[in-house]
C-alpha positions, -999 to 999 in steps of 0.1 A, spaced: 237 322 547 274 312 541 289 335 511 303 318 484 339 327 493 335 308 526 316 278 509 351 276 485 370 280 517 356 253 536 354 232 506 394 235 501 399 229 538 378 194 536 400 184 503 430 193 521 427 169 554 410 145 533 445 148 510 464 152 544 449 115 555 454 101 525 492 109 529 490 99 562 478 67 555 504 58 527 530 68 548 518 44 576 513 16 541 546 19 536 560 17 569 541 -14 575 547 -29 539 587 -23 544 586 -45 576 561 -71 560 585 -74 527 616 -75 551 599 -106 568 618 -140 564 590 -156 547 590 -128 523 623 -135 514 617 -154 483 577 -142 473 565 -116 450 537 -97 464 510 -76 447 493 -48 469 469 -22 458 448 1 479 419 25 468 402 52 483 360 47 470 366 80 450 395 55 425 423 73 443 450 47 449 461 51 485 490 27 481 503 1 457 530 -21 453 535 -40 425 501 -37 412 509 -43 379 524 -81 384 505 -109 369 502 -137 401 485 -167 410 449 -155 421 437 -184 436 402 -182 448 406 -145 451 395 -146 412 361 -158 417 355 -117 426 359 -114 390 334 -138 376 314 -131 399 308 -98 392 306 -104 354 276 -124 362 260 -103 382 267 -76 354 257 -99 328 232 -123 336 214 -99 364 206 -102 400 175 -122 394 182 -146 367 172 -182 369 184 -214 358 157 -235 336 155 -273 331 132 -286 309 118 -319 313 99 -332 282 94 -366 260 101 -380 232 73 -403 218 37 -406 228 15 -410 262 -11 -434 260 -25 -453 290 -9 -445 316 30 -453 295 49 -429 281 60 -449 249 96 -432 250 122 -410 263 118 -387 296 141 -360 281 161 -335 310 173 -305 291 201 -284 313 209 -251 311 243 -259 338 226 -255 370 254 -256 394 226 -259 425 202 -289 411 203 -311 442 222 -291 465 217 -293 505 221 -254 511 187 -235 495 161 -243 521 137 -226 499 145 -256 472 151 -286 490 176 -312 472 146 -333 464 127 -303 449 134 -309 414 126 -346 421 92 -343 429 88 -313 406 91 -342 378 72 -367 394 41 -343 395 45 -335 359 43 -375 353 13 -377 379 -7 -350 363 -7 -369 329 -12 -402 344 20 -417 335 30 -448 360 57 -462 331 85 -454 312 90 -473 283 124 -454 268 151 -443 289 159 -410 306 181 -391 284 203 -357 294 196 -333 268 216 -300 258 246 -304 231 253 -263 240 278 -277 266 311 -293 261 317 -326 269 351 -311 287 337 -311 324 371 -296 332 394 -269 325 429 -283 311 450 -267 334 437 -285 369 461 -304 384 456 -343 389 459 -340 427 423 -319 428 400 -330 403 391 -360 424 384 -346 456 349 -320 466 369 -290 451 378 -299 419 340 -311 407 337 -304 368 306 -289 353 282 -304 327 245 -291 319 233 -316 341 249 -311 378 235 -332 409 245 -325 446 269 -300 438 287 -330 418 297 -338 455 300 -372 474 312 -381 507 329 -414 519 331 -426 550 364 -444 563 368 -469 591 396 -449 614 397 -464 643 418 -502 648 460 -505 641 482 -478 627 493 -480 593 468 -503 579 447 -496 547 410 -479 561 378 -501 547 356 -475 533 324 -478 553 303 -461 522 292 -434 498 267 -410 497 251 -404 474 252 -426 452 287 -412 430 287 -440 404 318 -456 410 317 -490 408 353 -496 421 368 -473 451 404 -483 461 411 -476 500 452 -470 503 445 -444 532 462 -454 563 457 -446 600 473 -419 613 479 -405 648 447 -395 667 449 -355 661 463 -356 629 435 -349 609 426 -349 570 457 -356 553 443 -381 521 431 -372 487 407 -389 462 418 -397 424 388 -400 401 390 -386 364 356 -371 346 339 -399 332 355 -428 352 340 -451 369 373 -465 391 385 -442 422 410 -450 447 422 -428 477 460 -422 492 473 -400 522 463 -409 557 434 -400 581 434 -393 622 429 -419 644 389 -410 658 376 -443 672 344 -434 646 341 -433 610 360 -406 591 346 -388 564 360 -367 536 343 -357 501 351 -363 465 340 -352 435 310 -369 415 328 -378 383 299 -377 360 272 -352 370 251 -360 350 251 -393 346 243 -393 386 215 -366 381 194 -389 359 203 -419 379 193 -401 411 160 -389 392 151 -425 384 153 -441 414 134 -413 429 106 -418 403 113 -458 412 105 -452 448 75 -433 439 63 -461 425 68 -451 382 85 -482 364 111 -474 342 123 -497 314 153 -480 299 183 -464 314 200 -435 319 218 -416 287 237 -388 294 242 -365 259 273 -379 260 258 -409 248 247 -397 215 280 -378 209 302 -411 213 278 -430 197 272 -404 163 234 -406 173 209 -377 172 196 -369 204 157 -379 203 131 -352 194 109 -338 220 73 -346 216 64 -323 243 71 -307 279 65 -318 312 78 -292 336 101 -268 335 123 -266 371 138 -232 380 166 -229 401 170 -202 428 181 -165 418 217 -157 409 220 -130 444 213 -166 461 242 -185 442 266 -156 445 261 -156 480 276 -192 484 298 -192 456 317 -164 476 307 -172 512 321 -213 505 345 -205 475 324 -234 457 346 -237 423 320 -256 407 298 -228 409 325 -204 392 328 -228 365 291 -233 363 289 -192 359 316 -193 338 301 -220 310 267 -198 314 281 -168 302 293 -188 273 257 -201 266 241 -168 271 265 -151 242 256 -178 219 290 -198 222 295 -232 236 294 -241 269 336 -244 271 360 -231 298 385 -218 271 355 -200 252 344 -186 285 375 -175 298 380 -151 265 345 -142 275 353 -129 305 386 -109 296 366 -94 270 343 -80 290 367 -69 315 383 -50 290 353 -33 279 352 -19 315 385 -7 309 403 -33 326 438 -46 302 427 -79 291 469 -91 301 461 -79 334 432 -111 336 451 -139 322 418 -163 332 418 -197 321 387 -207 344 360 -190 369 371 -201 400 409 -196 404 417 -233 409 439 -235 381 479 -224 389 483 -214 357 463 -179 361 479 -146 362 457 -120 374 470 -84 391 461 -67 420 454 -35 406 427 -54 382 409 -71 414 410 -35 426 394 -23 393 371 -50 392 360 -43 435 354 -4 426 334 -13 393 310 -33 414 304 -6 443 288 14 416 261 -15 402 228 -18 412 233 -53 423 262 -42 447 248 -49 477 244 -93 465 276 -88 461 292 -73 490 270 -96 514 283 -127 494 320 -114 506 330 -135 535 339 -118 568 376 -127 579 394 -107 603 362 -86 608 368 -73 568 343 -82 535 369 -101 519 373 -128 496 405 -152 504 425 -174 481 448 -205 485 466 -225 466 499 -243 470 523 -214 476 501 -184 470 476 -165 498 455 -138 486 432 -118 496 406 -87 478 377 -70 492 361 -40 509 380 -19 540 364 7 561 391 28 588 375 44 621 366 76 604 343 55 580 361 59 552 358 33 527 386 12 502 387 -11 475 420 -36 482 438 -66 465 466 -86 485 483 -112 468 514 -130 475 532 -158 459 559 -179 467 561 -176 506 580 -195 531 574 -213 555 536 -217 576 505 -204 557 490 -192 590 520 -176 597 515 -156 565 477 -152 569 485 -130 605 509 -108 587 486 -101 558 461 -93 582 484 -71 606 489 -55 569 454 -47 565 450 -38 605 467 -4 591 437 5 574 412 -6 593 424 12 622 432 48 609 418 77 620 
């Protein structure tokens, strides 16, 4: 049996090579970071660089405290807050019911869809919930009563949410295309369409758009993309505002020889979600009279929404792990706004970017986090007007390791570079926050953001990485 003077000994040798590694690896930080600052690309940025041992100890930091452009590097922090909030296995609920009576096979009124902001309601990527499963979910409810007609119209239904699909500091070059998709109660295919180009034929001439799928609502899409050189790749973007029913496309696409397809965002997801639902219930042979009535509708209009008589199904979406998992694995920014407006919801406020940003710096700071140090003004990082630091990622990264729901979390973390990471870009800023492990199986919390390079984003990207390479391969 070891005496207690030798357990004290041994125990003040382990703190004092695991103190002596520590050093070790901040000297070799700073080595690395002098060279990486001293770069020519570097010349002009600011960068923010925070590491942690998993004890809170901070290994290295640089500039921690700056408030920078996040980019999608931010959606670490709402996700978390949902996971915190909301729980692992919470589900999204729509409600179908009616308004009116059934009698004889008709439903003498409204088939009424009540959201509750389900970002995944038609999406492709759940192959436990198929994109049609919602769908049929509703024409089973209308089979089991009988119903083969709908005399009313089918009406979206949940005046929690704001009619502001999205936040006011998006930029006019995004909220057209896949990325920039704005939220309502009512989503539908991730709010996502893709159109296909003509790209093969002469240079320089306007592509004929070949068509859309599915079906995003627009009645009038401009093509004033030209044909670039084969090889040259993506290089157009989609104008669409929320609610409009006119979109037209610039910028130029590769020569292929085959169509070209890009996506854009769906600028009324709801509206498409009820219009999808009825031509589903069309094909299945139910009539429908009416048409579909966003709750939008009523707002413009100063009408009360109609009065449900009753309830027809109610549709559950998959559990929040699952849409963690792709909101971090793709960087899906509808889904951080989604989160975002649910938080909202679930505290009793509207269903508002603004009211949910404050939201989410309140909670922060009841973690201990300075709410100055999460200047939020959306869930997913897309807007260049947020200012978040380093050190708070960092704060927010060790917070999580401790949670029961840590492991969702650090699976949804992409793996770049052979690290858990989550990545951010947006024009002039490259970030990156996650998880580190050195050969000794250590573990670290880091943030690495940096704004206002020169120069070639992948040129950047290799020297963050060689950057990081210091940790990961200490012994």
């Amino acid at each position: 049996m070891p005496t207690s003077r030798s357990l004290i000994v041994a125990l003040c040798l382990l703190l004092s090579a695991r103190q002596s590694a520590a050093q070790s690896l901040q000297a070799s930080l700073q080595q690395a970071f002098r060279r990486f600052q001293a770069d020519e690309q570097m010349k002009y940025a600011i960068t923010g660089f925070v590491v942690q041992d998993e004890a809170g100890n901070t290994v290295f930091a640089h500039q921690g405290q700056a408030g920078l452009a996040p980019a999608s590097t931010q959606k670490i922090v709402t996700a978390a807050a949902a996971l915190e909030k909301l729980g692992a296995g919470f589900r999204y609920n729509t409600t179908v019911s009616y308004s009116g009576t059934l009698s004889g096979g008709v439903l003498q009124g409204d088939l009424l869809v009540h959201g509750s902001g389900d970002p995944t309601l038609g999406s492709w990527r759940y192959p436990s919930q198929p994109d049609t499963a919602f769908f049929w979910q509703v024409w089973q409810a209308l089979q089991a009563r009988g119903i083969t007609r709908i005399a009313g119209h089918l009406v979206g239904s949940n005046p929690r949410f704001s009619v502001r699909p999205v936040p006011g500091g998006w930029i006019y070059d995004d909220i057209g295309n896949y990325y920039g998709a704005g939220s309502w109660a009512l989503n539908y295919h991730e709010n996502q369409y893709d159109v296909s180009f003509d790209a093969s034929g002469k240079f320089s001439r306007a592509l004929p758009v070949l068509k859309t799928d599915p079906n995003p609502g627009i009645a009038n899409f401009h093509s004033f993309v030209q044909l670039g050189a084969a090889g040259s790749g993506d290089n157009s973007v989609i104008y669409a505002p929320p609610y409009s029913s006119m979109a037209y496309a610039t910028g130029s696409l590769g020569k292929t020889g085959k169509p070209f397809t890009i996506s854009g965002a769906i600028p009324f997801g709801e509206a498409a979600l009820l219009t999808a639902l009825g031509q589903y219930l069309v094909d299945k042979g139910i009539s429908i009279d009416g048409s579909a009535r966003p709750a939008v509708y009523f707002a413009i209009n100063n009408q009360p929404m109609p009065a449900a008589s009753g309830t027809l199904a109610t549709y559950q979406s998959v559990t929040l792990d699952s849409v963690i998992y792709w909101f971090l694995q793709k960087s899906i920014n509808l889904y951080g706004e989604a989160l975002a407006k649910t938080l909202a919801v679930q505290a009793g406020k509207e269903g508002d970017t603004e009211v949910a940003s404050q939201l989410i710096r309140d909670f922060w700071e009841s973690k201990g986090i300075d709410r100055n140090a999460l200047k939020v003004l959306d869930g997913s990082g897309l807007s260049p007007q947020n200012r978040v630091t380093a050190n708070a990622l960092v704060q927010v990264l060790q917070f999580a390791r401790n949670q029961p729901w840590f492991k969702a979390y650090y699976e949804g973390l992409p793996l770049i570079h052979n690290i858990k990471m989550k990545s951010g870009t947006i024009a002039g800023a490259k970030g990156y926050a996650g998880y580190l492990t050195d050969k000794q199986g250590r573990n670290y919390s880091f943030a690495l953001l940096v704004n206002n390079y020169s120069g070639s984003a992948n040129a950047v990207v290799q020297k963050m990485w060689q950057l990081l390479d210091v940790v990961t391969q200490y012994r």
